[in-house]
Backbone bond lengths (Angstrom), bond angles and torsions (degrees), N, CA, C in turn:
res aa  C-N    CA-C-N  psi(-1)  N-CA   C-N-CA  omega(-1)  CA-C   N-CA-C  phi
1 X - - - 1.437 - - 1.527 108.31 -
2 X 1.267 107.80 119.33 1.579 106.69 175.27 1.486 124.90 -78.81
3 X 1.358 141.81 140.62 1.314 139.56 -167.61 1.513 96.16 -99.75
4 X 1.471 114.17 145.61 1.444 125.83 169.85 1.435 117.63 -114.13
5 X 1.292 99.81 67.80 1.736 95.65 179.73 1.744 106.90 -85.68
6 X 1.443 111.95 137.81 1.594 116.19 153.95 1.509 110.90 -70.81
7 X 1.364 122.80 131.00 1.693 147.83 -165.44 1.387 84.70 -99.97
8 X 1.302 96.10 141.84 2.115 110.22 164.26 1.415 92.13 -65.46
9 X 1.308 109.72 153.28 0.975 121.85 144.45 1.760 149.30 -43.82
10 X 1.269 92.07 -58.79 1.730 99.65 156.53 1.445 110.62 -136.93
11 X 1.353 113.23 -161.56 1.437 120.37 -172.99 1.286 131.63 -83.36
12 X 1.543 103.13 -12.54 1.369 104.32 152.90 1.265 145.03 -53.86
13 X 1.760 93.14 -50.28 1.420 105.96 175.06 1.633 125.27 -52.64
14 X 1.614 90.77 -36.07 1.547 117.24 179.28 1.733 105.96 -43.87
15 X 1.457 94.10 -58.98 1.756 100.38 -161.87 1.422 97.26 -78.69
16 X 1.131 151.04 -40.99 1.631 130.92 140.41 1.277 129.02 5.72
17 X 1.413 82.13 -92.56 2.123 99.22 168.48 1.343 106.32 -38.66
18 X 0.930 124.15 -67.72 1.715 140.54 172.82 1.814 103.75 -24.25
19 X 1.888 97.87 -69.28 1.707 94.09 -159.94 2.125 89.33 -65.34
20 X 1.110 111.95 -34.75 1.317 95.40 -174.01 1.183 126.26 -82.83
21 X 1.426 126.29 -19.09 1.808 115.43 138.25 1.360 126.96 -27.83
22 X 1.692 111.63 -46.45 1.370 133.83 -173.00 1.131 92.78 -74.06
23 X 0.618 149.78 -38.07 2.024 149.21 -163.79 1.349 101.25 -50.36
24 X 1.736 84.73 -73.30 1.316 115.84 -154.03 1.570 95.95 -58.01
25 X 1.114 134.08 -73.87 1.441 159.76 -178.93 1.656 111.15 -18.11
26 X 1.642 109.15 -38.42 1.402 122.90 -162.99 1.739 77.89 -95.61
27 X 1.434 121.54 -53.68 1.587 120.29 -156.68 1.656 101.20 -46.31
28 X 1.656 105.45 -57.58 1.238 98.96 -167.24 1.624 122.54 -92.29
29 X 1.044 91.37 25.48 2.033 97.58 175.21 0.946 76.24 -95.31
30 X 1.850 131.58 -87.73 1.299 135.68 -154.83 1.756 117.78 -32.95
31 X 1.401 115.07 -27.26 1.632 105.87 -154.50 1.668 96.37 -77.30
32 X 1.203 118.47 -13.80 1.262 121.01 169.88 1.600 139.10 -55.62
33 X 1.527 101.06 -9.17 1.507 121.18 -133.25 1.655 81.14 -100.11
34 X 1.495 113.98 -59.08 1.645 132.65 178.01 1.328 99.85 -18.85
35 X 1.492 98.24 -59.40 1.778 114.80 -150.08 1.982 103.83 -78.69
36 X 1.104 109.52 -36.73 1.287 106.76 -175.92 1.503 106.99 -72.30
37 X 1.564 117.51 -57.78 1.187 111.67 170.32 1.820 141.93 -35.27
38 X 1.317 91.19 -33.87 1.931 108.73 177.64 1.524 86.71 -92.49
39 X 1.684 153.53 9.19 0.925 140.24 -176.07 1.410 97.17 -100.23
40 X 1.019 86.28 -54.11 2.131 105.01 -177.22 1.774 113.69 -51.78
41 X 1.626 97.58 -40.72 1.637 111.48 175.02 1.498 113.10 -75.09
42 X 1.417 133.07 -58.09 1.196 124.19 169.79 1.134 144.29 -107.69
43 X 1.617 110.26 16.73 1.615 129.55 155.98 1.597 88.51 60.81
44 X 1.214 131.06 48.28 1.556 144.94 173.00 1.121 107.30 -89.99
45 X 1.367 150.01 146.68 1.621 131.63 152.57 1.176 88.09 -159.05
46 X 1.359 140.32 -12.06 1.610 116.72 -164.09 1.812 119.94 -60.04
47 X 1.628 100.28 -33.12 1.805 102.87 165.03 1.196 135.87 -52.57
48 X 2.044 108.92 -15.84 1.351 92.07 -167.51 1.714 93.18 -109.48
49 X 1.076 105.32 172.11 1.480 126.35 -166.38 1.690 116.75 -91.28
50 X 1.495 130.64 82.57 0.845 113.01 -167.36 1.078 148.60 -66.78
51 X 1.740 121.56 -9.68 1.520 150.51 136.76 1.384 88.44 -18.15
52 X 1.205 110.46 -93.59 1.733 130.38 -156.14 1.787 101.65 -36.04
53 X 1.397 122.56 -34.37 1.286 118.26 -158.44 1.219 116.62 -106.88
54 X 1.850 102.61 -22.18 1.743 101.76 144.56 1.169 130.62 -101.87
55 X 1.355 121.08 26.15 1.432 110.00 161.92 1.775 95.87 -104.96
56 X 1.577 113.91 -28.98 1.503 107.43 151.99 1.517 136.80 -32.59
57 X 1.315 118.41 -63.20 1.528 134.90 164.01 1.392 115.73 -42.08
58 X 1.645 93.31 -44.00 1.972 100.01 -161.65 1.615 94.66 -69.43
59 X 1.620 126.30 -23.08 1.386 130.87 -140.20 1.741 93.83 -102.49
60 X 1.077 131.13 -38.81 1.224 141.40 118.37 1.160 156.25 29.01
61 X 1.539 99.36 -95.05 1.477 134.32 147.37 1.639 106.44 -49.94
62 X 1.464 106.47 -60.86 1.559 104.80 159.59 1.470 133.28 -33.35
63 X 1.290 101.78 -72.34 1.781 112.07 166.40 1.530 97.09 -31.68
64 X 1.485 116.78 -75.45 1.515 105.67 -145.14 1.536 116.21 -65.40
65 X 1.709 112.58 -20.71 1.297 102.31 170.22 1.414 137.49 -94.57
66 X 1.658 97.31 5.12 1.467 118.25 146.04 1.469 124.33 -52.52
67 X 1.653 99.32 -56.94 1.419 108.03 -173.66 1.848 110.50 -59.05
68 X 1.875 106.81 -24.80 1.703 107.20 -170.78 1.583 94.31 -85.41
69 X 1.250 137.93 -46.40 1.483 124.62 164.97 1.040 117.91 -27.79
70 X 1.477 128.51 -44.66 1.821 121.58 -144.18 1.458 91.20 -117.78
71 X 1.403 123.95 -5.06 1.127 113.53 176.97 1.446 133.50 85.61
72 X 1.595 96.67 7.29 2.040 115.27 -161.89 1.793 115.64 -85.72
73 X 0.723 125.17 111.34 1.839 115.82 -156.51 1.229 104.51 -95.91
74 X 1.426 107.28 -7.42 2.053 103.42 158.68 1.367 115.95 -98.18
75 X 1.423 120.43 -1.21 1.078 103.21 156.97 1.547 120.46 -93.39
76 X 1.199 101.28 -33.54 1.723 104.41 170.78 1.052 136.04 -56.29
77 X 1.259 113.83 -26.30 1.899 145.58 170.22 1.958 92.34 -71.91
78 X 1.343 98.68 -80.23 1.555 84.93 -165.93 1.522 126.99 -48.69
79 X 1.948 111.38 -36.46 1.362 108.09 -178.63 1.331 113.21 -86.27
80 X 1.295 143.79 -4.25 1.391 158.39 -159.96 1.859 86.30 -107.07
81 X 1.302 136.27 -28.12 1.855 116.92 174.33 1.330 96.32 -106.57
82 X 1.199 135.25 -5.38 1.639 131.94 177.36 1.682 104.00 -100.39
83 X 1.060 118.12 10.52 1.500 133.94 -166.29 1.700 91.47 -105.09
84 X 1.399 108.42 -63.98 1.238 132.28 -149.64 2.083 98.57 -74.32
85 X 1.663 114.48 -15.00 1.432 113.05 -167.63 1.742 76.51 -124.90
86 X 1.275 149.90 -30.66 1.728 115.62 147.29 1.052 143.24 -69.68
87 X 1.648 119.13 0.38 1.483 110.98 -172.62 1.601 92.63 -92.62
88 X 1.650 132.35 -27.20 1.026 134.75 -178.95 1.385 121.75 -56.11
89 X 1.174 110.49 -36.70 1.719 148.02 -171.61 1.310 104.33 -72.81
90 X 1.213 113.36 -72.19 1.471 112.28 169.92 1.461 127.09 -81.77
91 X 1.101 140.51 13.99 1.469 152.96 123.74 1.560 95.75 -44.15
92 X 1.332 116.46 -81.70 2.121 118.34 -157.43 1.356 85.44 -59.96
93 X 1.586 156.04 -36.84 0.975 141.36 -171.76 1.511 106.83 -66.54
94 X 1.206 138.27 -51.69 1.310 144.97 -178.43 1.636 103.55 -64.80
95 X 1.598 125.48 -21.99 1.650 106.82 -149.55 1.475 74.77 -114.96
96 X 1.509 139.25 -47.95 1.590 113.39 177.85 1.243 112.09 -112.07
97 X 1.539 136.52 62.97 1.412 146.97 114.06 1.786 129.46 -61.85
């Protein structure tokens, strides 16, 4: 199956797309970081929803072995450290629920 992507035009546009892949990529690994940390500190979990955090993980886990098929190292980078602050997450969710 062939893909039809439109290409920037020049290299500007490129490094754009680029810093704002990067944005995005760092934003949403990092937002994870909050939640694990206050997990680790007050062994709390009954608020979060554990459905939500394994079909989160599983979705994830997905991404990153998307990203090792296709060969993409920003996607593998970002879902491979956002991997590493949900599998923790949903472990303390399962062990003090």
């Amino acid at each position: 199956m062939e893909r039809y992507i439109r290409m920037p035009a020049n290299s500007t546009n490129m490094a754009l797309i680029d810093l704002v892949g990067f944005v995005a990529a760092v934003c949403t690994t990092i937002s994870f970081l909050p939640q694990a940390i206050k997990i680790i500190k007050t062994k709390h979990t009954e608020d979060l929803s554990l459905g939500m955090y394994l079909i989160l993980t599983i979705g994830i886990f997905l991404w990153l072995l998307y990203g090792i098929l296709i060969w993409d190292f920003p996607i593998i980078l970002a879902n491979g450290i956002t991997l590493t602050f949900t599998v923790p997450i949903l472990i303390f969710i399962i062990k003090y629920n």
